[in-house]
FILO-927468 format. One record per residue (C-alpha): x negated, y negated, z negated; residue in one letter. Coordinates in steps of 0.05 Angstrom, whole numbers, padded with zeros to 5 digits, always signed. Each point is the difference from the previous one (the first is absolute). Layout:
BEGIN
XYZA...
This chain:
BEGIN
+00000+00000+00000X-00020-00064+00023X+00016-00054-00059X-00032-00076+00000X+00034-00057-00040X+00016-00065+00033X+00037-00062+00009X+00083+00009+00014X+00003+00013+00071X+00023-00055+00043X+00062+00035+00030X+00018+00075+00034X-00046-00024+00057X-00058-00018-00039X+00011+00067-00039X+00003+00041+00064X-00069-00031+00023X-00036+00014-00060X+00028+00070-00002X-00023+00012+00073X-00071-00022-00017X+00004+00048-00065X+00022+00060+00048X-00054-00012+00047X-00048+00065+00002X+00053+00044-00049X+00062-00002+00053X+00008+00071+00034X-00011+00008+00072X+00055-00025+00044X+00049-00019-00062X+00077-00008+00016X+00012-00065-00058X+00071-00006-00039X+00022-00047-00028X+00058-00002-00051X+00050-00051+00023X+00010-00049-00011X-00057-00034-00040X-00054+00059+00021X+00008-00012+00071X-00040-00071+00003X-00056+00027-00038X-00001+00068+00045X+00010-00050+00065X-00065-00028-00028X-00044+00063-00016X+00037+00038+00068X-00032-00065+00049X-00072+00008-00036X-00005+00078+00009X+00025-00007+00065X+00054+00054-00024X+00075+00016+00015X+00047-00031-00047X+00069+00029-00023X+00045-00010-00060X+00024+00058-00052X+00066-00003-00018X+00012-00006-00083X+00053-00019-00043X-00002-00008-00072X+00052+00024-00042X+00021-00041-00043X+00031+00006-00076X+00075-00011-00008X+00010-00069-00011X-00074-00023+00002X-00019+00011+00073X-00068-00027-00014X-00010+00059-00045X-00027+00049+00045X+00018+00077-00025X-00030+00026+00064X+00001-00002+00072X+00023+00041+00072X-00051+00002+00061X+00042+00010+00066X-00010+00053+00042X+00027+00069+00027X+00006+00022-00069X+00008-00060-00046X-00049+00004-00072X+00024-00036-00060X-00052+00003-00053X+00024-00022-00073X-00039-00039-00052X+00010+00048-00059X-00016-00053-00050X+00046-00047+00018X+00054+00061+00015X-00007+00021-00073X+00014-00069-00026X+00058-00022+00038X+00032+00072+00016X+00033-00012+00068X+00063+00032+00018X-00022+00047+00057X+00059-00029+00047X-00034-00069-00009X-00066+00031+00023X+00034+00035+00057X+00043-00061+00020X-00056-00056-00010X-00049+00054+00049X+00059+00002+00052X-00003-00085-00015X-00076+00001+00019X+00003+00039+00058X+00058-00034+00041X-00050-00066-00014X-00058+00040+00023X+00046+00016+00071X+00022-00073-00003X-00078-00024+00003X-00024+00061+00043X+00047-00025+00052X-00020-00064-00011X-00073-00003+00004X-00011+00055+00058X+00065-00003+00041X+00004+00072+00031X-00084+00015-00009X-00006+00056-00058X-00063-00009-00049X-00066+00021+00014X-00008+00073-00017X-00045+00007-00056X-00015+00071+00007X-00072+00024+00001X-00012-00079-00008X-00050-00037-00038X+00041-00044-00028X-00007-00075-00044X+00053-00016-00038X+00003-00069-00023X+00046-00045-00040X-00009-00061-00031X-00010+00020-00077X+00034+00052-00039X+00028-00012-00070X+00027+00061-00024X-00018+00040+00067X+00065+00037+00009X+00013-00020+00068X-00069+00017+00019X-00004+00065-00032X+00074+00023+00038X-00041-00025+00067X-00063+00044-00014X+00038+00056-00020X+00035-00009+00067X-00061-00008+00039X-00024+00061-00029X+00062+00049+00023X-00004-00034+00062X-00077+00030+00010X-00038-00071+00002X-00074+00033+00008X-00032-00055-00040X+00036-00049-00047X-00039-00063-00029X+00045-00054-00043X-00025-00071+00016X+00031-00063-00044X-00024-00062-00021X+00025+00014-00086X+00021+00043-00050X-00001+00026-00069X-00053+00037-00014X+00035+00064-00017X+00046-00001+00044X-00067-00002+00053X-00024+00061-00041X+00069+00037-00009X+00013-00007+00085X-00076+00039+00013X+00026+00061-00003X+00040-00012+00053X-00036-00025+00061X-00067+00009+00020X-00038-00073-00026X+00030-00060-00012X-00029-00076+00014X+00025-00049-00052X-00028-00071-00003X+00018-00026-00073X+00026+00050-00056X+00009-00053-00055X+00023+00022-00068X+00047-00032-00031X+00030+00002+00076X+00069-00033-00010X+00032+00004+00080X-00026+00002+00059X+00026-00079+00024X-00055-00026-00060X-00049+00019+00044X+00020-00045+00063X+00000-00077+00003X+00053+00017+00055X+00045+00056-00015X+00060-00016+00043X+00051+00056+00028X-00011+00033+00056X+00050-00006+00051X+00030+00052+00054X-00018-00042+00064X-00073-00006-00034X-00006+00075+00002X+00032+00005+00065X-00057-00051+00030X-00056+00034-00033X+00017+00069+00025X+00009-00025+00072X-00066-00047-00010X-00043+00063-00019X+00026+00044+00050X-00020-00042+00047X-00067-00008-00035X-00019+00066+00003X+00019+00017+00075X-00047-00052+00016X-00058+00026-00045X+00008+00069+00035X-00054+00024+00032X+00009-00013+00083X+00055-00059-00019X+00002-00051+00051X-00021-00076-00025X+00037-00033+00060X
């Protein structure tokens, strides 16, 4: 793990640059980068244009508590066969019906179709099997959503799978190693508080951002492939 203490970074842009520079010798060959809309996908835009790699999105949706949506109990990756992975801790304290569970995972994924539809029309998502893969996001607090999207990378036979973000707690950092293959984290401050303490500009990400930044780095990388025209 790559861990070095700075200022706040300047926004997801400046964080994405930085992280690029950090993942300079330790990306796999030819990676496929994800980023986890919608705040991941400006920082992956930023590492995915340095490596000269393809960039797609992964599709996660927290769960979140009954009444306190911010209060993440787990979280659903899409895909042929949907995972929801549970935070046990947080399970045990608040006791969920399992009907909410069930109904707040059939919430997620209608807003994952809603956003698949949105950001790649009729294109599916890169296939991440036998892939070296980078998955980045912007920070992780509590690293629910990431863990559901490693776990998912995982059943979907990703060869390689490195997690690159800007912060997090360090145990969270420690607790996720287990489940990919390195991870790249610029600043693991302890106390941590949330991820926006650590950018001077931590507005939301917005849909026709994404959109742009997906079409931007596809056409980034056609032109970077080998035999691509500069006309």
């Amino acid at each position: 793990m790559m861990v070095s203490h700075g200022p706040p970074f300047r926004d997801r842009k400046d964080a994405g640059r930085q992280l690029a520079q950090a993942l300079i010798g330790r990306a796999p060959e030819n990676p496929l980068v994800l980023g986890l809309p919608r705040g991941g996908v400006p920082v992956a835009y930023e590492v995915a244009c340095e490596l000269d790699a393809e960039l797609d999105i992964v599709f996660v949706r927290k769960l979140g508590a009954p009444g306190y949506e911010e209060l993440g109990i787990g979280a659903v990756i899409d895909g042929a066969d949907p995972q929801v992975v549970l935070n046990d801790d947080i399970i045990r304290q608040i006791a969920p019906n399992p009907a909410y569970i069930e109904a707040e995972t059939r919430r997620q994924l209608r807003e994952i179709e809603r956003r698949r539809q949105l950001y790649l029309g009729d294109r599916q998502p890169a296939s991440v099997g036998e892939r070296n893969v980078i998955l980045v996001d912007d920070g992780i607090a509590t690293g629910g959503t990431v863990r559901a999207a490693l776990k998912g990378l995982r059943k979907a036979h990703a060869r390689k799978v490195l997690l690159a973000v800007p912060v997090a707690p360090p145990d969270v950092v420690q607790s996720l190693a287990a489940e990919c293959d390195g991870i790249v984290c610029l600043a693991s401050p302890d106390p941590f508080y949330a991820v926006g303490a650590h950018y001077m500009n931590f507005d939301q990400t917005g849909d026709a951002e994404v959109t742009h930044l997906l079409a931007d780095a596809a056409l980034h990388a056609a032109a970077s492939r080998p035999g691509a025209s500069t006309e």
